[in-house]
MOPAC internal coordinates of N, CA, C and O (Angstrom, degrees):
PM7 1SCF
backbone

  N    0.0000 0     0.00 0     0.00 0    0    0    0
  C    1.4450 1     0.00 0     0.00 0    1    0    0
  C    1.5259 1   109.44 1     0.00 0    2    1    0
  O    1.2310 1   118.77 1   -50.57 1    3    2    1
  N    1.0653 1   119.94 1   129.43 1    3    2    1
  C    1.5398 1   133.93 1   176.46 1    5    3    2
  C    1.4713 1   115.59 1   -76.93 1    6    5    3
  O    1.2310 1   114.70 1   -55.53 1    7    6    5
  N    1.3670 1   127.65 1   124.47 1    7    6    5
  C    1.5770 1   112.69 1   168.39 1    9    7    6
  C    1.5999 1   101.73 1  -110.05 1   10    9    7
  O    1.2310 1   128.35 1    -9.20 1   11   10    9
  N    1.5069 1   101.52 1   170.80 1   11   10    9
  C    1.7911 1   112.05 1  -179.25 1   13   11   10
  C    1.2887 1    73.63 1   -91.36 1   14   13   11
  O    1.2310 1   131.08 1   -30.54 1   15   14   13
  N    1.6816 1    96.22 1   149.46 1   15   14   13
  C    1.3475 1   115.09 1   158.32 1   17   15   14
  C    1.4519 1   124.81 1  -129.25 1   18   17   15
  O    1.2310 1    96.42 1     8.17 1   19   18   17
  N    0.7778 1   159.25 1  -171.83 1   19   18   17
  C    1.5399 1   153.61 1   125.16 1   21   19   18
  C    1.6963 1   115.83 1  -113.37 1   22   21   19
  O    1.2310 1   120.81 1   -61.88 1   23   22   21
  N    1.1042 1   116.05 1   118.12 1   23   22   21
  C    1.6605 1   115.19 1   138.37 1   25   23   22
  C    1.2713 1   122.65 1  -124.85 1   26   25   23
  O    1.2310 1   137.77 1   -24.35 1   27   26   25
  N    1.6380 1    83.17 1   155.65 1   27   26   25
  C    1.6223 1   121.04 1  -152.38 1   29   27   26
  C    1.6745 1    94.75 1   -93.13 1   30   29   27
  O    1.2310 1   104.92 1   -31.98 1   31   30   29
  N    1.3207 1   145.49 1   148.02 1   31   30   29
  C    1.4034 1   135.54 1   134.02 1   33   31   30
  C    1.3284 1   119.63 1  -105.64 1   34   33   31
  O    1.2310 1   109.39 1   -20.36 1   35   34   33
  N    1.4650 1   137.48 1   159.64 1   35   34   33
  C    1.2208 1   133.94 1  -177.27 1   37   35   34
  C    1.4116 1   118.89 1  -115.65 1   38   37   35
  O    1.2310 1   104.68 1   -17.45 1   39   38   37
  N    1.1699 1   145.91 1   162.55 1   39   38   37
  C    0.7509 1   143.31 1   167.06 1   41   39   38
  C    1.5397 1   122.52 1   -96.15 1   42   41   39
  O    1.2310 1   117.33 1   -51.72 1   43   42   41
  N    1.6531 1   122.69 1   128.28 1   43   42   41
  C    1.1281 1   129.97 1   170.58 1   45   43   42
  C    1.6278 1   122.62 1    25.42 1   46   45   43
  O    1.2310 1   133.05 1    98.57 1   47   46   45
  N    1.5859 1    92.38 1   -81.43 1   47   46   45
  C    1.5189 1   116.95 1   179.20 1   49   47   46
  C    1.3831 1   123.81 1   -46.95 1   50   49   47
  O    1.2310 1   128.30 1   145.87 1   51   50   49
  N    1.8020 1   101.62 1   -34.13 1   51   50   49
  C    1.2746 1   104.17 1  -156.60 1   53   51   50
  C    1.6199 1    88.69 1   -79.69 1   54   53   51
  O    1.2310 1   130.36 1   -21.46 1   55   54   53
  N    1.8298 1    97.63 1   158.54 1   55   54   53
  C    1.7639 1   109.19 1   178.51 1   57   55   54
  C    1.3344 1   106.97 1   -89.40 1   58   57   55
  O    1.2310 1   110.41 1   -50.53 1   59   58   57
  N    1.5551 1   135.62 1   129.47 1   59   58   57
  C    1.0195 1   145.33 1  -158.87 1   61   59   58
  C    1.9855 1   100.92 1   -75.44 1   62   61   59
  O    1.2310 1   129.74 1   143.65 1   63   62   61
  N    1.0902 1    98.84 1   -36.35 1   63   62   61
  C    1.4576 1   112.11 1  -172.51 1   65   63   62
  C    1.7431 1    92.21 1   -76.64 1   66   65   63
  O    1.2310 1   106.68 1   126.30 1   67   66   65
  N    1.2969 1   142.38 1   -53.70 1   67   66   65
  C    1.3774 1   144.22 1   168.13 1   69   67   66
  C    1.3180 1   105.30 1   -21.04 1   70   69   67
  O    1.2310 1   132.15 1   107.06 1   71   70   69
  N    1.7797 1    94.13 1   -72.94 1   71   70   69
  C    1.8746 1    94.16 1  -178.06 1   73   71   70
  C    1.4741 1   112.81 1   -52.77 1   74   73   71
  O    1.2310 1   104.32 1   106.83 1   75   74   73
  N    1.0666 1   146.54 1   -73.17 1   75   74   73
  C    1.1680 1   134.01 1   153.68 1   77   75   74
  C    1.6403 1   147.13 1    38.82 1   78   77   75
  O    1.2310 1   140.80 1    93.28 1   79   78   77
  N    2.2916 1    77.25 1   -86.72 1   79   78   77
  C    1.3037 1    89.65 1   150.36 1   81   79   78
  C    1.0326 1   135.62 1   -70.12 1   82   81   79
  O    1.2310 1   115.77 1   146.30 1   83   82   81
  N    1.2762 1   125.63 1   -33.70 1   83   82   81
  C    1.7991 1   141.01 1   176.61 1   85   83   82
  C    1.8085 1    93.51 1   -57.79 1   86   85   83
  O    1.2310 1   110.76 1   132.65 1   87   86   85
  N    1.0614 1   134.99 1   -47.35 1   87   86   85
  C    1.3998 1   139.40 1  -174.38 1   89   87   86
  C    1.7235 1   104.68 1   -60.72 1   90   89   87
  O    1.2310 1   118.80 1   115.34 1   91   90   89
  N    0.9646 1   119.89 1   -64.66 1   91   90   89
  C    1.4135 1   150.03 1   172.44 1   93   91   90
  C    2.0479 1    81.85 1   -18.82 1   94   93   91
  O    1.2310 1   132.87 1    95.52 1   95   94   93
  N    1.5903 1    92.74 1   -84.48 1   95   94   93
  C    1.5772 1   111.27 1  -177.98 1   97   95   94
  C    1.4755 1   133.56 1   -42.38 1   98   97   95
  O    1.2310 1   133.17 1   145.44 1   99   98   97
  N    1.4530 1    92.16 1   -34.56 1   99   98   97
  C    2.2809 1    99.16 1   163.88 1  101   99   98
  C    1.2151 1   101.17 1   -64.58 1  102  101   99
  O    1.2310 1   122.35 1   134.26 1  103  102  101
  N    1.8025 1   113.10 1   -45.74 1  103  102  101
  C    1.6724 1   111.97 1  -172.36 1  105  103  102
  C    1.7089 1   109.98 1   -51.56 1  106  105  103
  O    1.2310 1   122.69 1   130.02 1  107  106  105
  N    1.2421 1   112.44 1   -49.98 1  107  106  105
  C    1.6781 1   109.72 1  -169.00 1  109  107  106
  C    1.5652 1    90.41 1   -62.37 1  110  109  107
  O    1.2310 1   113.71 1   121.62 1  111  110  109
  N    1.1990 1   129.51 1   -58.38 1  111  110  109
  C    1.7372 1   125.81 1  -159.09 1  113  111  110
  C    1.2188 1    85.37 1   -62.30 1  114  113  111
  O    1.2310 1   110.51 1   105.35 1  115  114  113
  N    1.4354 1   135.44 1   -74.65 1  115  114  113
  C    1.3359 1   112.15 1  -164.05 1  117  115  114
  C    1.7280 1   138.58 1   -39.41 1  118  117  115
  O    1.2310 1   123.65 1   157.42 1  119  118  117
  N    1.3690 1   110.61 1   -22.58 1  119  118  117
  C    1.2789 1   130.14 1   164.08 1  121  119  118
  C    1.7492 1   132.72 1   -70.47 1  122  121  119
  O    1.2310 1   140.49 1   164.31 1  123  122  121
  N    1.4285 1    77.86 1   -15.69 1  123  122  121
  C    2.0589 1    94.87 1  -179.42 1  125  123  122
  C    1.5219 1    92.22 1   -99.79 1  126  125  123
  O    1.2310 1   120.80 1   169.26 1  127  126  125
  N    1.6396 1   116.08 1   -10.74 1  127  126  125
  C    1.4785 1   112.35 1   168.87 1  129  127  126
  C    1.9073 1   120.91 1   -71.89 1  130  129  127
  O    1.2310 1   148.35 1   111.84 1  131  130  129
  N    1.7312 1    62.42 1   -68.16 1  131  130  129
  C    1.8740 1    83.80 1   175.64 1  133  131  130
  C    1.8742 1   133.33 1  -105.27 1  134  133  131
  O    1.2310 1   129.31 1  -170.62 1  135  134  133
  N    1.3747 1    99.66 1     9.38 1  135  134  133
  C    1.1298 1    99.58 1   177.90 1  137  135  134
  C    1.6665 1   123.75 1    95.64 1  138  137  135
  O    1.2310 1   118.26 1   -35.82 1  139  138  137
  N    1.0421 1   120.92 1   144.18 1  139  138  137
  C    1.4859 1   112.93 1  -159.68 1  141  139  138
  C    1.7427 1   105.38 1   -75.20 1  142  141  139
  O    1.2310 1   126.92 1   158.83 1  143  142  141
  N    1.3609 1   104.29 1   -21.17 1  143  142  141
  C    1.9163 1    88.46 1  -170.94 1  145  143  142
  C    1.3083 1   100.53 1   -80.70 1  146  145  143
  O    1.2310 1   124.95 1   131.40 1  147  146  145
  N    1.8912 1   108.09 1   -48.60 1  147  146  145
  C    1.2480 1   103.13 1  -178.32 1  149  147  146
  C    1.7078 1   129.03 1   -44.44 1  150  149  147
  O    1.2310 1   125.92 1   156.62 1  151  150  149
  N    1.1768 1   106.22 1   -23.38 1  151  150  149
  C    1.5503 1   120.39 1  -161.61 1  153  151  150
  C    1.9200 1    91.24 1   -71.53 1  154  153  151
  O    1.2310 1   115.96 1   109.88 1  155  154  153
  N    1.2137 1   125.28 1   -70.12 1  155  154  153
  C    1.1938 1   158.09 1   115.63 1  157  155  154
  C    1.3514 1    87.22 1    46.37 1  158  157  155
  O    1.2310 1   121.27 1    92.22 1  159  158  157
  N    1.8333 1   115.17 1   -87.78 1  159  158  157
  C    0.9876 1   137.19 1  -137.77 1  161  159  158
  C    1.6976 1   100.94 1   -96.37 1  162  161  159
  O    1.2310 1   130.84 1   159.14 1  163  162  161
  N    0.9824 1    96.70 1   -20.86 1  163  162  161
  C    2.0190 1   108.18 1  -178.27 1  165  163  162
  C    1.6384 1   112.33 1   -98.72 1  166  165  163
  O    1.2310 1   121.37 1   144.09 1  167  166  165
  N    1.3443 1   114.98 1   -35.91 1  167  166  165
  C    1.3169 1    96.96 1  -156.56 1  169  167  166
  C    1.2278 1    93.80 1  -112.77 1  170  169  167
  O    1.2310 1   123.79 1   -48.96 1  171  170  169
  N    1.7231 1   110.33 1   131.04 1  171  170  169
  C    1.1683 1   109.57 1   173.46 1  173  171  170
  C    1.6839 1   103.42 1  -128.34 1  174  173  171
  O    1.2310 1   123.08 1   -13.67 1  175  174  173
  N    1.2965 1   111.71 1   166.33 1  175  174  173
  C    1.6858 1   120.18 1  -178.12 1  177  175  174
  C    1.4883 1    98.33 1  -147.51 1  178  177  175
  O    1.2310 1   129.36 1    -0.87 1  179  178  177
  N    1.8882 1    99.57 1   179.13 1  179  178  177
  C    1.2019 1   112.74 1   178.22 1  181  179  178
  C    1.4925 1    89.27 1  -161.96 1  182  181  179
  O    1.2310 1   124.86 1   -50.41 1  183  182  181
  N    1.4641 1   108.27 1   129.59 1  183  182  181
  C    1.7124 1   102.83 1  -175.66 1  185  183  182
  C    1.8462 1    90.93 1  -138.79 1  186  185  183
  O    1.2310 1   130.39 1   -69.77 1  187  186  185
  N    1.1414 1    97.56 1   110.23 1  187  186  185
  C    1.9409 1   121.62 1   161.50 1  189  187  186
  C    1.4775 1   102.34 1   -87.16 1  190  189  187
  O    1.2310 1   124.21 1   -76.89 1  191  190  189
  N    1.5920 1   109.53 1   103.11 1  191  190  189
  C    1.8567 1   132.70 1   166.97 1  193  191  190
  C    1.8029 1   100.15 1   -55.29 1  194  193  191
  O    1.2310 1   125.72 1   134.55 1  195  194  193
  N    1.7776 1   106.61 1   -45.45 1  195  194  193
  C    1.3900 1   105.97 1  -156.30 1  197  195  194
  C    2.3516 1    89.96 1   -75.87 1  198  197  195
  O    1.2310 1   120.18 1   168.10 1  199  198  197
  N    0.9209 1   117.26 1   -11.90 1  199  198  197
  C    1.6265 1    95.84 1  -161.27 1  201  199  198
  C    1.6103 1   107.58 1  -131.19 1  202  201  199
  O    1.2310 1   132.37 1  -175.08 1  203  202  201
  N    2.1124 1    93.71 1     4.92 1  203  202  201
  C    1.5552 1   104.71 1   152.81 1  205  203  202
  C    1.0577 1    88.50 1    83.54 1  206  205  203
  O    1.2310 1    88.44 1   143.58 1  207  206  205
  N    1.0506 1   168.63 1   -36.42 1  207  206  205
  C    1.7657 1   173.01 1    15.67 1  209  207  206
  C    2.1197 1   109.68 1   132.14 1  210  209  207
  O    1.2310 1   136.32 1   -38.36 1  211  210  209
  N    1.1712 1    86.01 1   141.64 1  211  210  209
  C    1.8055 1    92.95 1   167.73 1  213  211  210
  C    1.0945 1   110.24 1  -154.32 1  214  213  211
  O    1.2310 1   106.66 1   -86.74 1  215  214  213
  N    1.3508 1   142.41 1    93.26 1  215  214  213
  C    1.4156 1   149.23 1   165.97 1  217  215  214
  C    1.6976 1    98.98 1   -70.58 1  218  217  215
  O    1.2310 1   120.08 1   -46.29 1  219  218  217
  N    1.8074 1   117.46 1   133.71 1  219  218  217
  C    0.9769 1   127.93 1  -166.09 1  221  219  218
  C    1.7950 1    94.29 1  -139.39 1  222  221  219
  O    1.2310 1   124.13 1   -55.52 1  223  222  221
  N    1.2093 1   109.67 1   124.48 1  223  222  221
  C    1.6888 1   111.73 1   166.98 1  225  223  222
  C    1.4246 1   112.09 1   -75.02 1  226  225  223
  O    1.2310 1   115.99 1   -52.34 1  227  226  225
  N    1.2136 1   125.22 1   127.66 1  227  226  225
  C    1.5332 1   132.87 1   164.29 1  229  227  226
  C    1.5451 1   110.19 1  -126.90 1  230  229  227
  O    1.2310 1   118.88 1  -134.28 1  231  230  229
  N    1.5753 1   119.74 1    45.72 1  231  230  229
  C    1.3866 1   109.04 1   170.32 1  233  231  230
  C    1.3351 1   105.78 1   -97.22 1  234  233  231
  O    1.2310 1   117.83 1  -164.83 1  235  234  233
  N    1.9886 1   121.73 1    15.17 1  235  234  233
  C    1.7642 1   108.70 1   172.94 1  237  235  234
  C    1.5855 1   105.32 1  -117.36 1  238  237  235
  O    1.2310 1   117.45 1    60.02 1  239  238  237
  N    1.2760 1   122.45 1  -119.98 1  239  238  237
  C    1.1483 1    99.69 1  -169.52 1  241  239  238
  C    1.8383 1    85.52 1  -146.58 1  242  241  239
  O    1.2310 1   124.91 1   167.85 1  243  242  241
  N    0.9455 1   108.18 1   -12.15 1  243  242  241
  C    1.5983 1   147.57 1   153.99 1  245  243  242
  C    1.9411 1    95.12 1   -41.91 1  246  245  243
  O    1.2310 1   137.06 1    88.09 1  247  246  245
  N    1.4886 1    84.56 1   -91.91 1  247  246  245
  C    1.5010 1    88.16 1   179.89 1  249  247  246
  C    1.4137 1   131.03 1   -73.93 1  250  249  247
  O    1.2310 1   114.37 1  -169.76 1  251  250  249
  N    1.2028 1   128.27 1    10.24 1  251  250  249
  C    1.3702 1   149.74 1   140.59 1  253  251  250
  C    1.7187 1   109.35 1   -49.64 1  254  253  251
  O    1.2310 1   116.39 1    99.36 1  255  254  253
  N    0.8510 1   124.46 1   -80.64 1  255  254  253
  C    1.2362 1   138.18 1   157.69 1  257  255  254
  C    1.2314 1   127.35 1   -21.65 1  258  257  255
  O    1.2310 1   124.78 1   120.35 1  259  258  257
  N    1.3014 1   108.42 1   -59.65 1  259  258  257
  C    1.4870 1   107.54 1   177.80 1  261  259  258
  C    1.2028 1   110.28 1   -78.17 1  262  261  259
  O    1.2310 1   109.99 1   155.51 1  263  262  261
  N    1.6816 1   136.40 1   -24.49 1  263  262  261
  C    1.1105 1   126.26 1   143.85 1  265  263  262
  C    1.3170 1   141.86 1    -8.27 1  266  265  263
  O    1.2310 1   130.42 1    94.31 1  267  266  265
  N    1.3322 1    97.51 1   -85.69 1  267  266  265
  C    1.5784 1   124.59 1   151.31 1  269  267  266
  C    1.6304 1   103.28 1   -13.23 1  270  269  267
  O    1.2310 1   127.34 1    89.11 1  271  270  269
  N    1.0483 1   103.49 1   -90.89 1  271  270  269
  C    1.5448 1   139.71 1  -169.06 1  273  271  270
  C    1.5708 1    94.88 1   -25.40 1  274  273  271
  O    1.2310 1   127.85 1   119.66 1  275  274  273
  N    1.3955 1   102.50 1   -60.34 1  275  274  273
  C    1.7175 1   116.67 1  -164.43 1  277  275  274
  C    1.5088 1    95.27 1   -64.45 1  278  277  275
  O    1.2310 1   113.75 1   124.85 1  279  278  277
  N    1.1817 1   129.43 1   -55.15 1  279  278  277
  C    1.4325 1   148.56 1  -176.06 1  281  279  278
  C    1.6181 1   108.29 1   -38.34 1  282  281  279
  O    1.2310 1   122.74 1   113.66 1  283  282  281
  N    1.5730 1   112.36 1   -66.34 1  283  282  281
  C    1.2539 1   102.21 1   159.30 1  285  283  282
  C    1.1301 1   141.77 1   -51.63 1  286  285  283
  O    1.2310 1   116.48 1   136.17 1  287  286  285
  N    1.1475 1   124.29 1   -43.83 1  287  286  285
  C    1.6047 1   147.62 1  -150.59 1  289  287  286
  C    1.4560 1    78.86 1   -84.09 1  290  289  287
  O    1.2310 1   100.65 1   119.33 1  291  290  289
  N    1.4412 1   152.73 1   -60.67 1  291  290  289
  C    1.1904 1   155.02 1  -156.34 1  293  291  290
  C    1.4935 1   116.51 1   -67.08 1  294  293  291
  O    1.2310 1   124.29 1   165.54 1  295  294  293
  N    1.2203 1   109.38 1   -14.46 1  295  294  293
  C    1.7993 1   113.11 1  -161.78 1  297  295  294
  C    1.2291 1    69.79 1  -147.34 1  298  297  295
  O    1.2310 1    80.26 1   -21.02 1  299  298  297
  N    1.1577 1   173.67 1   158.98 1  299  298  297
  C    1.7187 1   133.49 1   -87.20 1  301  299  298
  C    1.2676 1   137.10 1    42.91 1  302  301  299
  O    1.2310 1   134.42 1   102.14 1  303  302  301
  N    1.4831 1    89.72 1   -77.86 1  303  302  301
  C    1.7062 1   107.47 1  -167.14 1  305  303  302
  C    1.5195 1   119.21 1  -112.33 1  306  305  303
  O    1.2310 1   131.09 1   168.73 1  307  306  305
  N    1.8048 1    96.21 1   -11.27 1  307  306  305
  C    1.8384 1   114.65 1   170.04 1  309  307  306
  C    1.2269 1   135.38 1  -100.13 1  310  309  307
  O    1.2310 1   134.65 1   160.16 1  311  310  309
  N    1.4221 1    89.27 1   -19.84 1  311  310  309
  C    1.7392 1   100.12 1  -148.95 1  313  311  310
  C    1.2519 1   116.12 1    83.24 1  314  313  311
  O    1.2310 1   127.14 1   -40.95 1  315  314  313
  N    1.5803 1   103.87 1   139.05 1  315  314  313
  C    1.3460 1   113.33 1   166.74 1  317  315  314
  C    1.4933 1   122.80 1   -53.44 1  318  317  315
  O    1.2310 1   114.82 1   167.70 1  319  318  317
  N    1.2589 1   127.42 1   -12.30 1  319  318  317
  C    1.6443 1   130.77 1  -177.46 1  321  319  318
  C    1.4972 1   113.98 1  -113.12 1  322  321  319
  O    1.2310 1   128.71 1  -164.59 1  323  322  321
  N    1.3158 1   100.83 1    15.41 1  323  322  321
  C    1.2224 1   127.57 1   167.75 1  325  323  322
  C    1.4488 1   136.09 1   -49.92 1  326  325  323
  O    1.2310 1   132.61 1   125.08 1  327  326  325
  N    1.8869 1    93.25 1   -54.92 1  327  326  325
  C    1.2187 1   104.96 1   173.56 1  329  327  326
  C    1.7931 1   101.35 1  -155.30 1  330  329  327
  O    1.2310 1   117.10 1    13.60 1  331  330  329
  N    1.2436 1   123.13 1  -166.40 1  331  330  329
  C    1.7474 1   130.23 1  -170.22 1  333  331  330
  C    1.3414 1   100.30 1  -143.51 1  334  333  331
  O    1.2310 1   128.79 1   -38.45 1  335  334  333
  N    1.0951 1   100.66 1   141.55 1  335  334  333
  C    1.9780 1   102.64 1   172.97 1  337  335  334
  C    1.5208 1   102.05 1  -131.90 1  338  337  335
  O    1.2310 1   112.30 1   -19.07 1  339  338  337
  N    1.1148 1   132.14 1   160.93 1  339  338  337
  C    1.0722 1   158.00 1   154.33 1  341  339  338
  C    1.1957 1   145.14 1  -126.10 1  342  341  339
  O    1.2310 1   110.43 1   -30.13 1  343  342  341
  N    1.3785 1   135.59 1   149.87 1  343  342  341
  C    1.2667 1   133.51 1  -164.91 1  345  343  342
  C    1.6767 1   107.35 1   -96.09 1  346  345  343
  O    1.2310 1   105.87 1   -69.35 1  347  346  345
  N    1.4993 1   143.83 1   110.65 1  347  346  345
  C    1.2840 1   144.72 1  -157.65 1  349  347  346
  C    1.5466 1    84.55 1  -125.45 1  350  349  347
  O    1.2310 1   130.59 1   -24.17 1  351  350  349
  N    1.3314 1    97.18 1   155.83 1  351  350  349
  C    2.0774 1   118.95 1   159.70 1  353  351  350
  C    1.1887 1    88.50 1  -101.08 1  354  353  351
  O    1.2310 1   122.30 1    -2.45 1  355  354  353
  N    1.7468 1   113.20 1   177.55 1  355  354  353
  C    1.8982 1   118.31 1   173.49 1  357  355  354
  C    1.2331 1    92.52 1   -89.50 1  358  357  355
  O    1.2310 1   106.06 1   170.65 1  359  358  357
  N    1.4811 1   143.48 1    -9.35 1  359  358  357
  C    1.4622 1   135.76 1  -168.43 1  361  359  358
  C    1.4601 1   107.00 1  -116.70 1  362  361  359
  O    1.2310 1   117.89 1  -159.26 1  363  362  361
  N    1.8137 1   121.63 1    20.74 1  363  362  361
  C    1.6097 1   122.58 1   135.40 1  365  363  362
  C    1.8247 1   102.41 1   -82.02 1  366  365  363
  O    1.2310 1   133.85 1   -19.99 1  367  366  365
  N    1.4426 1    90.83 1   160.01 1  367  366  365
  C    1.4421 1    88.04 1  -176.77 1  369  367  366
  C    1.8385 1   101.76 1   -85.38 1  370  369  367
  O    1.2310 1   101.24 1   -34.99 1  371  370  369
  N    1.2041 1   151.75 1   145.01 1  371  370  369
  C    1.0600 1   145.37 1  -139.09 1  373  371  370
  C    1.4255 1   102.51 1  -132.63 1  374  373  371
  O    1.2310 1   119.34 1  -154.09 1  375  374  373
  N    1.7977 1   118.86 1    25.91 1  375  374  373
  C    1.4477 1   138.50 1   136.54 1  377  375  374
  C    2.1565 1    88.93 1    52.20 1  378  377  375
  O    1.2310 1   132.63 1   -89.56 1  379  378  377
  N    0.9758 1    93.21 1    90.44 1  379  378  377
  C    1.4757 1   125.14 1  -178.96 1  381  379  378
  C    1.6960 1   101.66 1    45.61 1  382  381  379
  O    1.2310 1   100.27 1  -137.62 1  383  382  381
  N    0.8694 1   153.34 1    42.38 1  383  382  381
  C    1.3665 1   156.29 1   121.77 1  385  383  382
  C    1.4739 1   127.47 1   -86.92 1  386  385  383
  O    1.2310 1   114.90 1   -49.30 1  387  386  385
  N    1.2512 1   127.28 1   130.70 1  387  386  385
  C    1.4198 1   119.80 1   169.05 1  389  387  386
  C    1.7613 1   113.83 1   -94.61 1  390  389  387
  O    1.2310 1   123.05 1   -17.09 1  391  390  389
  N    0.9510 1   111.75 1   162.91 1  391  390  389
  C    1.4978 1   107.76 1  -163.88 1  393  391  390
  C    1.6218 1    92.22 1  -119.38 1  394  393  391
  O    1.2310 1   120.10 1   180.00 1  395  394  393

């Protein structure tokens, strides 16, 4: 089975702990969306400090959202040239991230 994924990369500048927090913050909005278990139960991530990296699940509708969410909030507070996202399956290899 294939999931949508997203990863994020950052750039240099950006503070690894920033993104983070900005991540942290889609999570609470996403929960005033969908509710705290659901949030819980849908959204999953994987964030590598050493390769600057944020793999984000969007195969619910949950993690759709918080996508979004993260997406803005990031080019917000970075700039859009900030960082790059992409759309990955779990069966690309995800080039030093695990998903």
């Amino acid at each position: 089975m294939t999931k949508e994924l997203y990863r994020y990369r950052f750039a240099a500048e950006v503070p690894v702990e920033e993104v983070e927090a900005s991540y942290l913050l889609a999570v609470l909005a996403t929960e005033s969306l969908h509710g705290e278990a659901q949030t819980r139960l849908d959204a999953a991530h994987y964030l590598d400090p050493n390769t600057r990296a944020l793999v984000i699940d969007a195969g619910t509708q949950v993690g759709r959202d918080l996508n979004r969410l993260f997406t803005g909030f990031i080019a917000r507070e970075f700039g859009p040239d900030a960082f790059d996202v992409e759309r990955v399956s779990n069966q690309q290899q995800c080039k030093g991230v695990a998903a």
